[in-house]
Structure formats: structure tokens, C-alpha cells
C-alpha positions in Angstrom: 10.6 18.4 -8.1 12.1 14.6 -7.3 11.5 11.9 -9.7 10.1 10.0 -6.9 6.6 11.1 -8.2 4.9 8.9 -10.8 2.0 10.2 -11.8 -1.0 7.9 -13.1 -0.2 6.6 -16.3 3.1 7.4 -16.5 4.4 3.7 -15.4 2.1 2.3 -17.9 3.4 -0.5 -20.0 1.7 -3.3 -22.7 1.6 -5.5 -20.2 0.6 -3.6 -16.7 -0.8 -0.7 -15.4 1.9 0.0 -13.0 5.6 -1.3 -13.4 7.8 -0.7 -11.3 11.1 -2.6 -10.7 13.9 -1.8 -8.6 15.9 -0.8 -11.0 13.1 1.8 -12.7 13.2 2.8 -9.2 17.1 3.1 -8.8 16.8 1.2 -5.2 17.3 -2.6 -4.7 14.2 -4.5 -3.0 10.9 -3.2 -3.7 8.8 -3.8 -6.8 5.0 -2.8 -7.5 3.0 -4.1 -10.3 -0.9 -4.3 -11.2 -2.8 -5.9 -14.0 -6.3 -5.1 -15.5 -8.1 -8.1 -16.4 -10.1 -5.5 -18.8 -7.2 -5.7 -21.3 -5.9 -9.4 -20.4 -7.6 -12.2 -19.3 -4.8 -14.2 -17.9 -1.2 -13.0 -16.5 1.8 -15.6 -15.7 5.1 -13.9 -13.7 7.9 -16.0 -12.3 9.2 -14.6 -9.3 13.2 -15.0 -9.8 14.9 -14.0 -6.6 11.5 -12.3 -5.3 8.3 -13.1 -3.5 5.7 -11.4 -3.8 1.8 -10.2 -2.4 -1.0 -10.4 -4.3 -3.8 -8.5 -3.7 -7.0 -7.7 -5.2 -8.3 -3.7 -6.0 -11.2 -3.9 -7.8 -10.6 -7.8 -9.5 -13.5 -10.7 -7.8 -13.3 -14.5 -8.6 -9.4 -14.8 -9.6 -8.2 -17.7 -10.7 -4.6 -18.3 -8.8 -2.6 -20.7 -9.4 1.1 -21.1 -7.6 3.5 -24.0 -8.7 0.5 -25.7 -9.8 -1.4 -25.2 -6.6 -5.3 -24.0 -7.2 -6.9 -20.7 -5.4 -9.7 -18.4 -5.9 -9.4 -14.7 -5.0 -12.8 -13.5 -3.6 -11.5 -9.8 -3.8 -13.9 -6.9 -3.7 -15.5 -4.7 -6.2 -12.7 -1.5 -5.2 -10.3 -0.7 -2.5 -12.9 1.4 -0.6 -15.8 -1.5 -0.8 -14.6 -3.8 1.4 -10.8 -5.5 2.6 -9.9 -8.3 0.4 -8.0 -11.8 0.5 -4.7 -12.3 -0.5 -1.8 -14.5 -1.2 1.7 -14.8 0.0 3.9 -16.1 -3.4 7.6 -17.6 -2.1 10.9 -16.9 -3.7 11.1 -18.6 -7.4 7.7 -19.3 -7.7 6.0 -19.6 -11.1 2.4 -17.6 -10.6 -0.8 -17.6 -13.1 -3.5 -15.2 -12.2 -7.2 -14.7 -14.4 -10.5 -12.8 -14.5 -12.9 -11.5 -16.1 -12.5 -7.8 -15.2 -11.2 -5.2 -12.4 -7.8 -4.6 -11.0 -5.1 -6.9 -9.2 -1.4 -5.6 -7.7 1.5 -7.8 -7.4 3.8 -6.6 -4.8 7.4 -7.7 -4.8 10.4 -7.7 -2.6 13.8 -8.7 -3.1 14.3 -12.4 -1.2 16.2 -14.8 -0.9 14.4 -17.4 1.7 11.8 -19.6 0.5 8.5 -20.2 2.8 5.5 -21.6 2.0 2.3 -20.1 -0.6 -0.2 -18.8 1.8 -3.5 -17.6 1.1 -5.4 -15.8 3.8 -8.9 -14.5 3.3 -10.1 -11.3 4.3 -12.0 -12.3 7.6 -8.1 -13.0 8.9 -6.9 -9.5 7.9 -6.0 -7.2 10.7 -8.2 -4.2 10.9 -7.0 -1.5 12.6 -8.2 2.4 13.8 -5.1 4.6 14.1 -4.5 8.3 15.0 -7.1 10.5 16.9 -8.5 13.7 15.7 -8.2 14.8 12.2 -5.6 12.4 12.2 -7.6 9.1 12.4 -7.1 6.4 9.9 -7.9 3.1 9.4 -4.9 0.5 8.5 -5.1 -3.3 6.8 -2.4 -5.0 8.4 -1.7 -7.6 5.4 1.8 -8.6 5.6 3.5 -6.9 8.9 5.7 -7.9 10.9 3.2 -8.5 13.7 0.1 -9.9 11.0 2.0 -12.2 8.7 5.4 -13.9 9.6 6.1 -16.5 7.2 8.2 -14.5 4.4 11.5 -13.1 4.3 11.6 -9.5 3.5 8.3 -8.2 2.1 5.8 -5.6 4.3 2.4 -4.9 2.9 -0.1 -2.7 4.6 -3.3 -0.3 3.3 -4.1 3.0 4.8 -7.9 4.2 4.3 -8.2 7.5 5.1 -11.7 9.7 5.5 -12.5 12.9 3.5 -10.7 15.8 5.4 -8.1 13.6 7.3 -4.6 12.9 7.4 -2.4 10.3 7.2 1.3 9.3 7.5 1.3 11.5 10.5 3.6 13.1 12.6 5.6 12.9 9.9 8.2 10.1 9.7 11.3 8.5 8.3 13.0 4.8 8.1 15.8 5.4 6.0 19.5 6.0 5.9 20.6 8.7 7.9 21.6 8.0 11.4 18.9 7.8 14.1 16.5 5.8 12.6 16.3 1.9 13.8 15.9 0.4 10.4 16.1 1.4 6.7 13.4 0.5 4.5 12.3 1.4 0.7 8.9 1.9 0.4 6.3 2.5 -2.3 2.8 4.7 -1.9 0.0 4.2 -4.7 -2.9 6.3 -4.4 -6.7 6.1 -5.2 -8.6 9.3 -4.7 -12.2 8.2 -4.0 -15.7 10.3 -3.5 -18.0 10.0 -0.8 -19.9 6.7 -1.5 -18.1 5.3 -4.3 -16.0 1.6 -4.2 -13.0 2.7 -5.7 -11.1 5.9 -7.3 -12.3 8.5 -9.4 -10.7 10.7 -11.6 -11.9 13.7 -10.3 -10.2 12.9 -6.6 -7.8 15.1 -5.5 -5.3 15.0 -2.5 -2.0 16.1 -1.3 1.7 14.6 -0.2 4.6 16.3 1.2 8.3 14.3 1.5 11.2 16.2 2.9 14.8 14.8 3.7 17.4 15.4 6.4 19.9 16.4 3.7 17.6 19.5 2.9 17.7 17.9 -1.2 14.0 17.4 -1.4 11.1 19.0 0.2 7.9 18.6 -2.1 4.4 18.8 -1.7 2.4 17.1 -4.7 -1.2 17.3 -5.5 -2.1 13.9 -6.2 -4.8 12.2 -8.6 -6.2 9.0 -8.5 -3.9 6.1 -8.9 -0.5 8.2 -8.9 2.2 6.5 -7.3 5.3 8.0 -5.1 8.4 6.0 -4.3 10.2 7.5 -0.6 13.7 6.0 -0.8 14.6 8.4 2.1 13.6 11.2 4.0 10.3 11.7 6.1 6.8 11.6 4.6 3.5 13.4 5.7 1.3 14.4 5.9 -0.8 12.7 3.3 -3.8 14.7 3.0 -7.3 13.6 1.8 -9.3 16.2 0.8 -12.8 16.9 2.1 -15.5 14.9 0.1 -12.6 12.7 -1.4 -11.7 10.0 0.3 -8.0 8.4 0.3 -6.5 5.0 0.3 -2.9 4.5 -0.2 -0.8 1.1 -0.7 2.5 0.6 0.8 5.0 -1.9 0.0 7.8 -1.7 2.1 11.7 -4.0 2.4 15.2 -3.1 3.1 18.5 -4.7 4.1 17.6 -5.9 7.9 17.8 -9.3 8.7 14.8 -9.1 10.6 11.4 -7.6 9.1 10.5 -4.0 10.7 8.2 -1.0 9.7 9.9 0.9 12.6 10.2 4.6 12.6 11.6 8.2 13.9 9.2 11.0 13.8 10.2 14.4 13.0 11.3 15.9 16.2 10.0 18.8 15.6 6.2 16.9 15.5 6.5 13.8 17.3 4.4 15.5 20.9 1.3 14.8 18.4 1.1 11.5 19.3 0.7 12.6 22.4 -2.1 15.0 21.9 -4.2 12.2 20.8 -4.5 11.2 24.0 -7.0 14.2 24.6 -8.7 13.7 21.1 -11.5 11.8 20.2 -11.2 9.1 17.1 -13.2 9.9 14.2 -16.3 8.0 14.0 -15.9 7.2 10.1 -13.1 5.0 11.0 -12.5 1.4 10.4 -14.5 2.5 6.7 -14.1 -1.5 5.3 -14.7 -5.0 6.9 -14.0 -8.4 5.4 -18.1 -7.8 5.4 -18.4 -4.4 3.0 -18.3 -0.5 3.9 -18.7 0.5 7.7 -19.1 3.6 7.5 -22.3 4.3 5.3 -21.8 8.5 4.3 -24.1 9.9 6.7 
């Protein structure tokens, strides 16, 4: 096995729940990070040479404040409750978050221009149903290049995917080898829900296979709630929630490119899928979130 898999816990430190740095990740621009309020009532993180996302899991009523500019995070009670707010944090920025309980991530990317601190509440996020079929999926477009434009480097989207689904299908690649248009590192972080509930449980189970070009990796991992996977190269998919355990997954994604892309080559071998949705209906359970609460009520 790769020692791209982090299983929960594992990335634990005094201070966060996750860390994960470029260089624990032996890449260059993406970094993942998330705080419980539960342990720590107040966080403070200077972005040198980074800027950053932050983003809500299960955290309500944070207190933000950005160069000594004032926000409140309305958040949600868990990443399958509801889509949350968020805040763009520019290059060398001096950040202070605080609650009173729940989860919050800070996602990073290597930077270098500055823009401006943007918040953007949850009504603004952009919602969408991808996929057809078993495949069908519903994506938060938080900081894409086509939802968010005012940052340098970073890409930040969430996947929500029903019981008995896939995602990250066909599978696909953005990464060194030739053929692909861009090369990007990215970052996956799991939470295995149950039917009905606002955020992960421990008894959640899916799946995740990664394979390269270069034939050096090709793993398929069961997966527990709040495990995290980092894909420096090769193509990922399918990720596979389970039936009765609903999955969400986190991406941060940056690489070298002077211009901001998620762009993509399937796997030869699968890419007349897309096609095939074309004569398959979308499953019904998807978008499962709004800015409002849960869509899809379990029936």
C-alpha cells in the first residue's frame, strides 16, 4: 500500500485534527487543516506565502476575524445538514477563528498574489447535480475556477454522494504524465455518514481505488469516517459509498499553472461513460443540501 492514505486519526496533532502541510505531504502547494472548537476555543494561523479557505463542517456562529476585519461564520450543524459559508483568506494574512463547539477546515494553497478577504454565504454557493445513474452526485462549487475567481492558486469543491453511488467517476487523472492539460495536487477527506444523520459516523464505511500510469500504485482502500487520501498523481475512482452510508468528500486542489484549472483526462479505457449518461436517468436523492437544510428527506 502507498502512503497516500491517512487514516482518521493518524494526522492528529495538539493543535488540529488534521495537519497536513506540503511537506508531510512531500508535494509543494496543497495544505489541509481542521480545528475542533471542542478542545480549543479560539485558533490564530498566519498564512506565510499561502491563502487559504475556510470552511465550516459541523462549527455554527464563528467568530472570524482577518487583519482585523470582523465576520461571523453561520456554518451548519454537519457536512450533510446543509452547505455552509465560507471565507477566502489572501496571501500573508494573519487569521483568528472561535466557537463554542463543532468542526472547521482551513484549506491552504501555496501563493504568491494577494487578493482581497472575501466572505461568501451559503445562498451564493454553487449547487450542482453531476453524473447520471448510479453515478449521480451532487457537487458545492466553493472556490472553482468558474465559482470563485479572486485568488491565485487555491480550488475548493465538496462532493455529496448518496448511499449506493459513485463518485470521482469515470475515473480520472490531472497530474504529470503527458496527456493531461494541467497538473494539480489534490487532497480527499472523507465523512462516512448514515441515512438521516448531519455529519459522519463511526460506523460508515466506503471505498477508494487510485491507480497510476506508471503501474507503481493501484490500491483500493476501505475507508472510515474522516480518513483522508492525498492523489499526487495517477487516476482516482471510483469513490464508492456504500448502501445506507452516505459519502461526502472534500477536495482541495493547486498546482504549478499560471492559470487556475480542475481540468482532467479520463481513463481511456472508461471515458464512453459519460456518454451513457445520456440514456440514464439522475438519481432523485440528488442535490441532498441547500443553503436552506437537507433536500432530500430519507424516504
Amino acid at each position: 500500500m502507498s502512503n497516500w492514505y491517512k487514516p482518521a486519526g493518524t494526522l492528529k496533532t495538539a493543535e488540529h485534527e488534521i495537519s497536513l502541510s506540503p511537506q508531510d505531504s512531500g508535494w509543494e502547494y496543497c495544505g489541509f487543516y481542521t480545528y475542533n472548537f471542542a478542545t480549543k476555543s479560539e485558533f490564530n494561523v498566519e498564512l506565510s506565502g499561502r491563502e487559504g479557505v475556510l470552511l465550516p463542517l459541523s462549527a455554527q456562529n464563528v467568530s472570524v476575524s482577518v487583519d482585523g476585519q470582523a465576520f461571523t461564520l453561520k456554518g451548519r450543524t454537519g457536512v450533510f445538514a446543509a452547505v455552509s459559508d465560507w471565507i477566502y483568506l489572501p496571501v500573508g494574512s494573519k487569521v483568528s477563528f472561535s466557537g463554542k463547539s463543532g468542526e472547521i477546515a482551513l484549506l491552504t494553497a501555496q501563493a504568491s498574489e494577494k487578493f482581497p478577504v472575501c466572505y461568501t454565504p451559503a445562498e451564493q454557493v454553487q449547487v450542482e447535480v453531476r453524473g447520471s445513474g448510479k453515478a449521480t452526485r451532487q457537487v458545492n462549487n466553493i472556490a472553482t475556477p468558474t465559482s470563485f475567481t479572486q485568488c491565485h492558486k487555491i480550488l475548493v469543491c465538496e462532493v455529496l454522494t448518496p448511499g449506493g453511488n459513485l463518485s470521482s467517476w469515470p475515473p480520472h487523472r490531472h497530474d504529470k504524465f503527458p496527456g493531461c492539460p494541467t497538473i494539480n495536487e489534490e487532497v480527499y477527506y472523507f465523512q462516512i455518514g448514515k441515512e438521516g444523520s448531519d455529519h459522519g459516523d463511526p460506523e460508515g464505511v466506503g471505498f477508494f481505488h487510485v491507480y497510476t500510469v506508471d503501474e507503481t500504485v493501484d490500491e483500493t482502500v476501505t475507508l472510515h469516517d474522516r480518513d483522508t487520501y492525498v492523489v499526487p498523481h495517477g487516476f482516482h475512482g471510483p469513490s464508492i459509498a456504500s448502501p445506507e452510508y452516505p459519502m461526502y468528500f472534500l477536495n482541495v486542489m493547486a498546482g504549478p499553472a499560471p492559470e487556475r484549472s480542475m481540468a482532467f483526462c479520463d481513463d481511456p479505457a472508461h471515458h464512453w461513460i459519460r456518454d451513457s449518461w445520456n440514456d440514464q436517468v439522475q438519481d432523485p436523492r440528488c442535490p441532498m443540501t441547500s443553503a436552506n437544510g437537507k433536500v432530500w428527506k430519507g424516504k
